[in-house]
C-alpha positions in Angstrom: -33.2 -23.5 15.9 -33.7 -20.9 18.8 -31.7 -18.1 19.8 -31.4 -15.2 23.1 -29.4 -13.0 23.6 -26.5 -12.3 26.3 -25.3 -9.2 26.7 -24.5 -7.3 23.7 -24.1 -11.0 22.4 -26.5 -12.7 20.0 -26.9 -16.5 20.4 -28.7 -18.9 17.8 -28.2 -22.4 18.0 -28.3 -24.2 14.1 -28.4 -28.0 14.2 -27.3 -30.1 11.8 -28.2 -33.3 13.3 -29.0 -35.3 16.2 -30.2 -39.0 17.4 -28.8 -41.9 18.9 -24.5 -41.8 19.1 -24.3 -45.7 18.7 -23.2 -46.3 22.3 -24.4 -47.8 25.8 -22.7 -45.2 28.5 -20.5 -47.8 29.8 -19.0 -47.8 26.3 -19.0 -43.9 25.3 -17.8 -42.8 29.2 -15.6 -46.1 29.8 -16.0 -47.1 33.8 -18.6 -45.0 34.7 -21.0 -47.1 36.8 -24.7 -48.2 36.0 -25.9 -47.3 39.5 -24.6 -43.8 38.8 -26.4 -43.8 35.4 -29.6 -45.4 37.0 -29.4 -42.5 39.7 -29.5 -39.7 37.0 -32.1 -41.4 34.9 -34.8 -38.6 35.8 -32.5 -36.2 34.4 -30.9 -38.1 31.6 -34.2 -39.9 30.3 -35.2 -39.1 27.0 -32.4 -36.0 25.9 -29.5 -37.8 26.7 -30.2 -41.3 27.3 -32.7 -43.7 25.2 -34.4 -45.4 28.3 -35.6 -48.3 25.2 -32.7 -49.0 24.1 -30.1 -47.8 26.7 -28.3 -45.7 24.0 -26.5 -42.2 24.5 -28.5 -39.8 22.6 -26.3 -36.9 21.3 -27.1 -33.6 19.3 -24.4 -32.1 16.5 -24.9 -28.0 15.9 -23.6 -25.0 15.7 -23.8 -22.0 18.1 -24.2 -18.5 16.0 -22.6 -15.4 17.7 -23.4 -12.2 16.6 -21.2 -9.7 18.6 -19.8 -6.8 17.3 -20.9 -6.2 13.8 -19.4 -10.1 12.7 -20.9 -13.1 12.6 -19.0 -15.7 14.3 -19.7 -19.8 14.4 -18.7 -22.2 17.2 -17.7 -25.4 15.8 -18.9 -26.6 12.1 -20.3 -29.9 12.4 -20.0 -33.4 10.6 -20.0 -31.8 6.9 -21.5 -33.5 3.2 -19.8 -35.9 1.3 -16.5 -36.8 3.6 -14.8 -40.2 3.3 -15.0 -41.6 7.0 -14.3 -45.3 7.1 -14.0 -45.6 10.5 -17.4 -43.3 11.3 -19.3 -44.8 8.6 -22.8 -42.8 10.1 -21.4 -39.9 9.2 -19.9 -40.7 6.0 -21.5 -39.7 2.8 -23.9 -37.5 4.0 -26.1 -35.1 2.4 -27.8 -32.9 4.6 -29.4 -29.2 4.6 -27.2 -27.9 7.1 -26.7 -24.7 5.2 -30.1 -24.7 4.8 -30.5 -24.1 8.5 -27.6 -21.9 8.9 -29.5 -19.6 6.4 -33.1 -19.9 7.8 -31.1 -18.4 10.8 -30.2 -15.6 8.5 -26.6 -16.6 8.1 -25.3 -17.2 4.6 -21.9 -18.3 4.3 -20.7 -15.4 2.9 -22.1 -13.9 5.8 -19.5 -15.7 8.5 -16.3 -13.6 9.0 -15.0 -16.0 12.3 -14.9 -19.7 12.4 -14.5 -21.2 15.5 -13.2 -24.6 15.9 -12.9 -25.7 19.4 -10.9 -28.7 18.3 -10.3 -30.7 15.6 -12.3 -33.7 16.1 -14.2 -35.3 12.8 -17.7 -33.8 14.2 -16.5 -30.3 14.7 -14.8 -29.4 11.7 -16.7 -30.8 8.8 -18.4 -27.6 7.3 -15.1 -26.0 7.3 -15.0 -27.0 3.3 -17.5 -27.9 1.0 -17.0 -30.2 -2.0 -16.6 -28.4 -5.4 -15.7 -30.1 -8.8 -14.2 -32.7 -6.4 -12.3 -30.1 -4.6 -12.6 -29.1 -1.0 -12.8 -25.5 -0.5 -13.1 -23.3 2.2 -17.3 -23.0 2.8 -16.8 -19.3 4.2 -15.0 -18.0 1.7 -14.4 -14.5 4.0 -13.9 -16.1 7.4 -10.6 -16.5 9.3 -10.8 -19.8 11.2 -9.5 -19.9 14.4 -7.8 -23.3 14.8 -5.5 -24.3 18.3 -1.9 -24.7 16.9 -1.9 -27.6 18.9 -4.7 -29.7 17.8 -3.3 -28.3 14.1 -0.2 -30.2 14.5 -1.6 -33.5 16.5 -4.1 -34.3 13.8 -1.6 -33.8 11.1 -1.3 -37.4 9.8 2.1 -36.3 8.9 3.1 -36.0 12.4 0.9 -38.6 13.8 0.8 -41.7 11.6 -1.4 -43.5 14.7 -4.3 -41.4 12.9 -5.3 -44.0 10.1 -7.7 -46.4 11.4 -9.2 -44.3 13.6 -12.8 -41.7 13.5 -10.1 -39.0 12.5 -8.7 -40.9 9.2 -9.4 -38.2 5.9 -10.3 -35.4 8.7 -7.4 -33.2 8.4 -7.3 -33.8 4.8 -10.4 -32.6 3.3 -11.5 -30.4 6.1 -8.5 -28.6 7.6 -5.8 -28.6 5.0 -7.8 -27.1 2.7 -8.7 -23.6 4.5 -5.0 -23.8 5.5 -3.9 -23.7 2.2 -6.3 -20.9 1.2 -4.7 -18.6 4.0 -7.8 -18.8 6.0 -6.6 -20.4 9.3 -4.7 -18.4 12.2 -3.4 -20.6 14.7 -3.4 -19.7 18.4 -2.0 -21.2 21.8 -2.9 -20.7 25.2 -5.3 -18.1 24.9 -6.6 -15.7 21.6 -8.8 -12.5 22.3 -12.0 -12.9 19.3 -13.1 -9.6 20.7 -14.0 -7.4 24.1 -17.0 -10.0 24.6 -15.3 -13.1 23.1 -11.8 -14.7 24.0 -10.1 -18.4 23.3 -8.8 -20.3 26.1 -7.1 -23.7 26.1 -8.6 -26.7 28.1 -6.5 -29.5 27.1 -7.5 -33.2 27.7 -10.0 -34.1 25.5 -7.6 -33.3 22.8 -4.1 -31.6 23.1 -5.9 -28.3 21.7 -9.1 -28.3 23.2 -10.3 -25.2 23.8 -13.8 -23.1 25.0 -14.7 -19.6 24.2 -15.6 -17.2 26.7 -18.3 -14.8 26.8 -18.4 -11.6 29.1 -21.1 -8.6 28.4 -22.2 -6.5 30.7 -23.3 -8.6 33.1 -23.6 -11.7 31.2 -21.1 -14.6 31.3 -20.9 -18.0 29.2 -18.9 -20.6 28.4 -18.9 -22.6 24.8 -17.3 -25.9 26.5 -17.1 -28.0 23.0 -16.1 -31.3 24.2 -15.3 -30.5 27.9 -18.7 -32.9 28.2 -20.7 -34.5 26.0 -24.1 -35.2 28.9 -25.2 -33.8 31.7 -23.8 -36.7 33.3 -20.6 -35.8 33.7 -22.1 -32.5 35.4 -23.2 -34.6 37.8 -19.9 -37.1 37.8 -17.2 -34.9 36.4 -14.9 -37.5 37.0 -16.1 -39.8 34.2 -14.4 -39.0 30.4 -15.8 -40.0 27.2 -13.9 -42.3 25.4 -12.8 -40.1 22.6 -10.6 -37.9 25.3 -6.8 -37.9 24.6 -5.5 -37.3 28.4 -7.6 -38.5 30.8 -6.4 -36.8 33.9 -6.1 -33.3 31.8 -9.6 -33.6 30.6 -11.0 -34.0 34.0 -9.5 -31.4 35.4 -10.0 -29.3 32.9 -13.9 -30.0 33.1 -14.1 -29.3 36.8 -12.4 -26.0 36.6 -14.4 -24.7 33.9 -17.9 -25.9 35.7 -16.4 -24.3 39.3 -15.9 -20.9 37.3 -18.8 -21.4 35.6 -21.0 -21.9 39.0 -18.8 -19.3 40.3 -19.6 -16.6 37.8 -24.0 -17.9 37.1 -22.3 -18.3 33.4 -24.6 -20.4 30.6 -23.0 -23.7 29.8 -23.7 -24.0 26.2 -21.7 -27.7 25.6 -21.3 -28.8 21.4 -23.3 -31.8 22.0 -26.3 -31.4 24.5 -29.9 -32.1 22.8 -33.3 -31.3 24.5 -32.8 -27.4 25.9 -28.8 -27.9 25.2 -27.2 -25.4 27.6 -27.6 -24.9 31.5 -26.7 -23.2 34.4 -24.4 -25.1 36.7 -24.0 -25.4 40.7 -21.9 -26.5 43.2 -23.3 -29.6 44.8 -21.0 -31.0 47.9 -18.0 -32.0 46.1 -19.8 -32.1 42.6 -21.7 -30.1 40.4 -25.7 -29.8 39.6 -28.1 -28.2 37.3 -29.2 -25.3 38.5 -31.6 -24.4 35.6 -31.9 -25.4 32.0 -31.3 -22.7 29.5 -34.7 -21.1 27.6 -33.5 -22.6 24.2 -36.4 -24.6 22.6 -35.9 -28.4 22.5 -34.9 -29.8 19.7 
């Protein structure tokens, strides 16, 4: 846990877990090459990549905004007690992620926006809580601000081709739920949080995925979710994970956001980076670099 502050913009990062993903990097970014990875290792080695066991190494937290009198959340995690057949590591769990959240001096009465930069399994799971064996909403007096898009791709009753996959029970028990409690307000192409915050769609990794914008003063940052999951595809924007739903979309979407974000010296703070997890970004021939890791403590 570690926060700074940006602007007139309070930043604490809460994590609820992290460790090895599961995956070689040929399997989680699909074609990427070993030389590529090999020529990285310096920067990878042991954050990102286990250099024992040649296993992505992944973090799963929260990033706490305070900005404007309200306490805001970027993305809510993996979540207690889910059903996830098909992610069995982060099924039944039983962690003290609230635990954290309040040691950073957030209760979940506390919250009054939740931000869910998509609707992936690992992004949405504190959304509810389970309660007499009923989800309900986790922050009771939060509106959670979900991309219409994502709302209606993840809807097994739109998209039956979501059984049997990491998403299966997601929508379910962890969207529905604050839906049906009046909690959720949908946006599209862009949603203003407030005069330091605003939503913007960057479709590819899902239909809906989207990154929140910071601005203060003289202070810019970018809350990228999923636009990359390791510093390697700073280096290699080219390469997606394997989890993205339009390839082409996703990397474009990734290099415009890192050539704004070298453009404007604006904090990268991705959903997934361990060690210092966020960075400033440069412009490196036809690529991107790091220019400096961000003064968060390591996890």
């Amino acid at each position: 846990m570690s926060d700074m502050t940006l602007g007139d913009v309070e930043v604490t990062r809460v994590e609820e877990l992290h460790g090895p993903v599961g995956m070689t990097p040929d399997v989680f970014f699909p074609g990427s090459p070993k030389e590529d990875w090999d020529e990285h290792r310096p920067v990878l080695v042991p954050d990102f990549l286990n250099d024992e066991t040649g296993i992505c190494e992944v973090a799963v937290q929260t990033w706490v905004l305070r900005s404007e009198g309200k306490t805001i959340l970027i993305d809510t995690g993996v979540g207690n007690h889910k059903e996830r057949p098909y992610a069995p590591a982060w099924g039944h769990l039983e962690l003290d992620f609230l635990g954290n959240l309040e040691r950073a001096g957030v209760r979940p009465d506390d919250v009054d926006i939740v931000v869910n930069t998509h609707l992936h399994v690992d992004h949405v799971g504190w959304n509810t809580r389970l309660e007499d064996r009923t989800w309900v909403p986790t922050f009771r007096n939060a509106t959670y601000l979900m991309p219409k898009a994502d709302f209606e791709f993840w809807n097994p009753a739109n998209n039956p081709k979501i059984a049997g996959g990491v998403n299966q029970n997601v929508f379910e028990d962890s969207v529905a739920p604050v839906h049906a409690a009046g909690q959720v307000l949908l946006w599209e192409t862009g949603h203003e949080i407030d005069a330091n915050l605003r939503l913007r769609a960057t479709p590819g990794h899902t239909p809906g995925s989207s990154v929140v914008m910071l601005a203060s003063g003289s202070e810019h940052a970018v809350f990228v979710g999923d636009l990359m999951h390791s510093p390697f595809q700073v280096m290699r924007p080219e390469h997606n994970s394997c989890f993205c739903e339009d390839a082409p979309a996703a990397r474009r979407t990734r290099r415009e956001i890192l050539g704004r974000a070298a453009d404007s010296n604006a904090l990268v703070l991705p959903a997934h980076f361990a060690g210092h997890g966020a960075l400033e970004v440069e412009r490196s021939g036809g690529s991107f670099g790091i220019k400096r890791w961000a003064p968060f403590d390591r996890l």
